[in-house]
C-alpha positions as CSV (number, residue, x, y, z in Angstrom):
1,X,0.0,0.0,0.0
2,X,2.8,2.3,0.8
3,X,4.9,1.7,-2.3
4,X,2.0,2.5,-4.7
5,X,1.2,5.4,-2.3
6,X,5.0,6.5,-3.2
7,X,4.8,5.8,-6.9
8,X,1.5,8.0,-6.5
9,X,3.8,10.9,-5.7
10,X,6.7,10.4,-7.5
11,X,4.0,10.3,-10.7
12,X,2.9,13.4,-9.5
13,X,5.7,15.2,-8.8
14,X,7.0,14.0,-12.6
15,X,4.0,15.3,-14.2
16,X,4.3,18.9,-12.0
17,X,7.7,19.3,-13.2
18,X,6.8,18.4,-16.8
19,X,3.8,20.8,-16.8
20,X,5.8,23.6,-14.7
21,X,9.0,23.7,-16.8
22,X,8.2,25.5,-19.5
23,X,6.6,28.5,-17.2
24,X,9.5,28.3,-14.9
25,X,11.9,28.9,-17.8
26,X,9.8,31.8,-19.5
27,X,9.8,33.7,-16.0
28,X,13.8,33.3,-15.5
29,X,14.2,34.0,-19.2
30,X,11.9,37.1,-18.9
31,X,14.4,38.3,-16.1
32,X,17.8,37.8,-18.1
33,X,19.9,39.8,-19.8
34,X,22.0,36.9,-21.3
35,X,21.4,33.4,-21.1
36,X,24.1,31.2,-23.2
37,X,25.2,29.4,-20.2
38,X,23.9,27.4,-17.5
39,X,23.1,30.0,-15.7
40,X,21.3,33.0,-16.6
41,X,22.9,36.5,-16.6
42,X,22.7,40.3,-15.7
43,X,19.2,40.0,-14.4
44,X,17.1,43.4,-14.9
45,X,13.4,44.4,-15.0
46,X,13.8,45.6,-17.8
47,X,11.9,43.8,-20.0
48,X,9.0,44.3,-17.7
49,X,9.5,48.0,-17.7
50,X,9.1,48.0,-20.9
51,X,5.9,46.1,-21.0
52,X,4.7,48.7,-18.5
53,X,5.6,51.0,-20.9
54,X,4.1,49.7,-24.3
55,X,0.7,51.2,-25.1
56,X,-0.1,48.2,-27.5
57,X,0.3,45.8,-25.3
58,X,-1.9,47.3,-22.7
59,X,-4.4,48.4,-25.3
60,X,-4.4,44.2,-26.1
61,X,-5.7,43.6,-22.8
62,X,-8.7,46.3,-22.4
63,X,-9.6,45.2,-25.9
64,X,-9.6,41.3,-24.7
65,X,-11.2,42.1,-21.3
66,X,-14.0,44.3,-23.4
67,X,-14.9,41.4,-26.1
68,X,-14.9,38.9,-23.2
69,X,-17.1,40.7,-20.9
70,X,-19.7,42.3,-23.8
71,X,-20.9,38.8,-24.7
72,X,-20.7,37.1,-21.6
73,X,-23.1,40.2,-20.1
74,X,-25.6,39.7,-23.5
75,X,-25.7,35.8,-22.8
76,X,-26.3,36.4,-19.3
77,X,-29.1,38.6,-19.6
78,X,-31.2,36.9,-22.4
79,X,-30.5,33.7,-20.8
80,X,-32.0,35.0,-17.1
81,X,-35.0,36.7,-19.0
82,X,-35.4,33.4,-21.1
83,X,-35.6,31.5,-18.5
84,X,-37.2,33.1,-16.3
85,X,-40.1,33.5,-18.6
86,X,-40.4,29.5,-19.6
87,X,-39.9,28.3,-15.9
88,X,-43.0,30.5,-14.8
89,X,-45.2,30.8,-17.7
90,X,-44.3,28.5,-20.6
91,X,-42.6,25.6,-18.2
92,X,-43.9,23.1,-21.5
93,X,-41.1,25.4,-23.5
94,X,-38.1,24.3,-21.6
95,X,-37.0,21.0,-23.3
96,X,-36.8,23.1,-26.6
97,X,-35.1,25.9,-24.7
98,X,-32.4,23.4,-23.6
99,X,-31.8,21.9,-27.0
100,X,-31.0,25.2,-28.8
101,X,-28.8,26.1,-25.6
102,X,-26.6,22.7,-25.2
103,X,-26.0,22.7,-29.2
104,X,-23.1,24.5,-29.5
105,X,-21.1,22.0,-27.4
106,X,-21.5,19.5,-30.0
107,X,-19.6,22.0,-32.1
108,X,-15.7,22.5,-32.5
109,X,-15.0,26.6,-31.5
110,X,-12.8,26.0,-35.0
111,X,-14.8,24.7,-36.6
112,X,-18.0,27.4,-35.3
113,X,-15.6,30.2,-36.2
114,X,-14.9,29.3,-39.6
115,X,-18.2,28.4,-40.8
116,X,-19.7,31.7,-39.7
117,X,-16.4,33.7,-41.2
118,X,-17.9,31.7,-44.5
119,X,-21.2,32.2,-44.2
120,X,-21.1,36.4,-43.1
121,X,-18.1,37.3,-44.4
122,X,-18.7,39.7,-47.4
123,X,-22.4,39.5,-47.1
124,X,-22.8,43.5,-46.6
125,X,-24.9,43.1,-43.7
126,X,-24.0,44.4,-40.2
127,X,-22.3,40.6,-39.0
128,X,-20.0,40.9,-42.1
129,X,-18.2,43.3,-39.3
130,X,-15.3,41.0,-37.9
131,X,-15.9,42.9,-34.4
132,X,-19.5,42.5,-34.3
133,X,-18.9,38.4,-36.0
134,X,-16.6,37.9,-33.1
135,X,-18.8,38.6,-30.8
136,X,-21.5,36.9,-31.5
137,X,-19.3,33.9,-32.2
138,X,-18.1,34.3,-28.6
139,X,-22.1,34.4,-27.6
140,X,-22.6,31.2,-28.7
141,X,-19.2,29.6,-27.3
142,X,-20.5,30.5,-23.7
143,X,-24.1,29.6,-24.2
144,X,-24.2,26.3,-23.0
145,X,-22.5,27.1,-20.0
146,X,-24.1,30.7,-19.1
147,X,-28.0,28.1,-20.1
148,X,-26.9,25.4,-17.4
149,X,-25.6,28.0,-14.5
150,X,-28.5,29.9,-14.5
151,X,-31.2,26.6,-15.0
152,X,-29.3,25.6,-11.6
153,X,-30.1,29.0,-10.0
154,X,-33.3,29.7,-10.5
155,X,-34.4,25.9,-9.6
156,X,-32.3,26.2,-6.4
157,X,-34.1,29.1,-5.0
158,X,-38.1,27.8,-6.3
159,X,-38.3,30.7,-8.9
160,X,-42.0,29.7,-9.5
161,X,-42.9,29.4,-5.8
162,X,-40.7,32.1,-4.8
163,X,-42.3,35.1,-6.7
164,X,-45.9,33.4,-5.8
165,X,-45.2,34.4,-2.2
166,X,-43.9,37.9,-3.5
167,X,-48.0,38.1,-5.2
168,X,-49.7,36.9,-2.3
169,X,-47.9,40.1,-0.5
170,X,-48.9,42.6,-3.0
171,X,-45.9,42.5,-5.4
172,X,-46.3,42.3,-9.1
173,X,-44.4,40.4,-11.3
174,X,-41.8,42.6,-12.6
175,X,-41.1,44.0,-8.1
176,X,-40.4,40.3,-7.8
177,X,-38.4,39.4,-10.5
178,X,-35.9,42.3,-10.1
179,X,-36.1,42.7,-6.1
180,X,-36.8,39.4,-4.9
181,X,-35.2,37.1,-7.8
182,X,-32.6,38.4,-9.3
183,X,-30.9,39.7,-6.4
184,X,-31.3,35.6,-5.0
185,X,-29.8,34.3,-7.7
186,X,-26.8,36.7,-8.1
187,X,-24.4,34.4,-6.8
188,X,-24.7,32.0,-9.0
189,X,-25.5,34.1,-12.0
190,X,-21.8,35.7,-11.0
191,X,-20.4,32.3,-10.5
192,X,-21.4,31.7,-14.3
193,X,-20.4,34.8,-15.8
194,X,-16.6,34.9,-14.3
195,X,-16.4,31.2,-15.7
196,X,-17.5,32.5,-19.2
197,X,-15.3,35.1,-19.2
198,X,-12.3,33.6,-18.1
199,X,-12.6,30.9,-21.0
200,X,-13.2,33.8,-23.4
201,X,-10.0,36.1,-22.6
202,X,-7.6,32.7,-22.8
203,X,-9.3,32.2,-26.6
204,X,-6.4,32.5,-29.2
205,X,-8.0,30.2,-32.1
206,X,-11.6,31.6,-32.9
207,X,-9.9,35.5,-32.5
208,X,-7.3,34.5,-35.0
209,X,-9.8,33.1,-37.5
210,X,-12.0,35.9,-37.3
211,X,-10.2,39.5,-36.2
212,X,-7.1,38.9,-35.6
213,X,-6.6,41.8,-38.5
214,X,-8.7,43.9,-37.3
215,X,-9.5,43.5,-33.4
216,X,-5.7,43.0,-31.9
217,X,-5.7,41.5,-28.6
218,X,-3.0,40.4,-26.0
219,X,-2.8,36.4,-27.3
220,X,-3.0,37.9,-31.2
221,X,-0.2,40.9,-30.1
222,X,2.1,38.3,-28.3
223,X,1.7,35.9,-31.0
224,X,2.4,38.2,-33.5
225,X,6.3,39.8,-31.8
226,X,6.9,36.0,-30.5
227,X,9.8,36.6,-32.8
228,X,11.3,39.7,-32.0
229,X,12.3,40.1,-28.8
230,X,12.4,36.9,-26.4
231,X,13.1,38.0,-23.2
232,X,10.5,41.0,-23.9
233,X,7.7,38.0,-24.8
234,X,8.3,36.2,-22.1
235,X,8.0,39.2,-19.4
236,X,4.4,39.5,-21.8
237,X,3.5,35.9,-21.0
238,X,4.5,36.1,-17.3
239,X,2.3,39.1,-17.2
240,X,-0.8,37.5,-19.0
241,X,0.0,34.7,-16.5
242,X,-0.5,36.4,-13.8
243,X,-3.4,38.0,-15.0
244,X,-5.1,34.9,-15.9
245,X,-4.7,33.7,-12.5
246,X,-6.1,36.4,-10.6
247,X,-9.7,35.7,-13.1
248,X,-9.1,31.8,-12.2
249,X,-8.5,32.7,-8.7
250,X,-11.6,35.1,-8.5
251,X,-13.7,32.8,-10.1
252,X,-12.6,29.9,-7.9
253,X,-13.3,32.0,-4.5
254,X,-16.5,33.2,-5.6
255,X,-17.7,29.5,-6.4
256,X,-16.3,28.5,-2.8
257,X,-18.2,31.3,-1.0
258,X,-21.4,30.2,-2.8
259,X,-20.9,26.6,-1.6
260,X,-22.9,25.5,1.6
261,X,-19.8,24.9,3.1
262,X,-18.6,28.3,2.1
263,X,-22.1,29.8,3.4
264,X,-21.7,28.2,6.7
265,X,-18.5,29.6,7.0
266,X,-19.6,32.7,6.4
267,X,-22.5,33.1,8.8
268,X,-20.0,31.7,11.4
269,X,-17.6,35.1,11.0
C-alpha cells in the first residue's frame, strides 16, 4: 500500500515538473539579460519596464477584457429573461429551450468560427463586421455554459414558488423578479459569468480566425512579436499569466463562498 502510495507521488511530482518547466523557464528568461550558459545572466526588469511601458500591449488587454465581458453580459441577460419566462409561464417550453442552448457544445470553437467567417463574411450586412462576427461567435461559445448556470439558480431558490409568495404580499411580477429574484440568484449568476469570461480572454483560435486583423488582442499581439524580442515575450507571457490567474483565482473563491460549506462559514464570522 505504501509503495503505490509513493509511486503515486513520484507520478505526480514527474508530471508537475513536466507541466511547470516551461513556465518556470519563460519567467527566469523574462528576467535575463543573457542566457548562453547554464546559468542566466545580468538580471534586470527591464523587459518588464518596458511592457509597463508599451501602449499596445496594454491596449491588447482592455480590448480582450471588453470582447470577453460584452458577450458574456448579453448571454447572461437573455439567458435570465429566457428562463425566467419559460420556468413561470411556458414551463412546457423548456425542453426546446435546452436543446438550442446545449447545441453548440457538439460543435468544435474551430470549426464554429470558420463556418460563420464563410457564411457572413462579405455579405454586406451588419455581422460581415469582424468585431461584431466575433462577438456573436463568442455568444454562442458560452451559451451552454451561461444556459446550465443559471437553470441551476433559478431551480435552487423555487423561482416559480418564490415570486408566488412575493404576489400573495402585493408585489407584481416585474417587483419580484428584479427585487426578490434576481438579487437571489446573483451568486450564481456571478459564479457563471466569471467562468464564461475567463474561458473567453484565454481564446487565441476563434480570434485569429475571425479578427485577428482587425480586433488585436493580447494572445494575437504576443503571438504576433513571438519573434522579435524573447526576453521582452516572455515578461508579456508572465504578465498574461498572472493575470489569468487572478480571473481563475476570483472565479474559484467566488464558487467556494457560494458553496454550503462556504455559506456556513460565512455566517459563522
Amino acid at each position: 500500500m505504501k509503495k503505490n502510495r509513493m509511486l503515486g507521488v513520484i507520478w505526480q511530482v514527474i508530471v508537475a515538473i513536466f507541466l511547470l518547466l516551461p513556465l518556470t523557464v519563460s519567467f527566469i528568461y523574462s528576467f535575463a539579460g543573457r542566457w548562453t550558459s547554464i546559468l542566466p545572466q545580468n538580471l534586470t526588469f527591464r523587459f518588464y519596464l518596458d511592457k509597463f511601458k508599451d501602449s499596445t500591449f496594454f491596449l491588447g488587454i482592455l480590448r480582450g477584457i471588453f470582447i470577453s465581458a460584452l458577450p458574456v453580459i448579453l448571454v447572461n441577460i437573455i439567458i435570465l429573461l429566457t428562463l425566467f419566462a419559460v420556468i413561470v409561464y411556458f414551463p412546457k417550453m423548456e425542453k426546446y429551450i435546452q436543446v438550442c442552448c446545449i447545441i453548440p457544445t457538439t460543435i468544435n470553437g474551430i470549426i464554429l468560427a470558420t463556418s460563420i467567417l464563410s457564411t457572413y463574411a462579405g455579405s454586406g450586412t451588419i455581422f460581415s463586421n469582424r468585431i461584431i462576427m466575433l462577438m456573436f461567435t463568442y455568444c454562442i461559445f458560452c451559451l451552454p455554459l451561461t444556459y446550465q448556470g443559471i437553470r441551476n439558480s433559478l431551480y435552487a431558490v423555487n423561482t416559480k414558488t418564490l415570486l408566488e409568495a412575493a404576489s400573495i404580499l402585493g408585489a407584481n411580477k416585474f417587483y419580484g423578479f428584479l427585487k426578490i429574484i434576481v438579487p437571489t440568484v446573483l451568486p450564481g449568476l456571478m459564479n457563471t459569468a466569471l467562468i464564461s469570461f475567463s474561458a473567453l480572454f484565454g481564446d487565441f483560435a476563434i480570434i485569429k480566425i475571425i479578427a485577428s486583423s482587425q480586433y488585436e488582442t493580447v494572445q494575437t499581439y504576443l503571438y504576433k512579436n513571438r519573434n522579435t524580442d524573447l526576453q521582452s515575450f516572455s515578461a508579456g507571457v508572465v504578465i498574461l499569466l498572472v493575470l489569468t490567474m487572478i480571473i481563475n483565482l476570483t472565479v474559484h473563491k467566488c464558487a467556494a463562498r457560494n458553496t454550503p460549506q462556504g455559506n456556513k462559514e460565512n455566517r459563522i464570522k
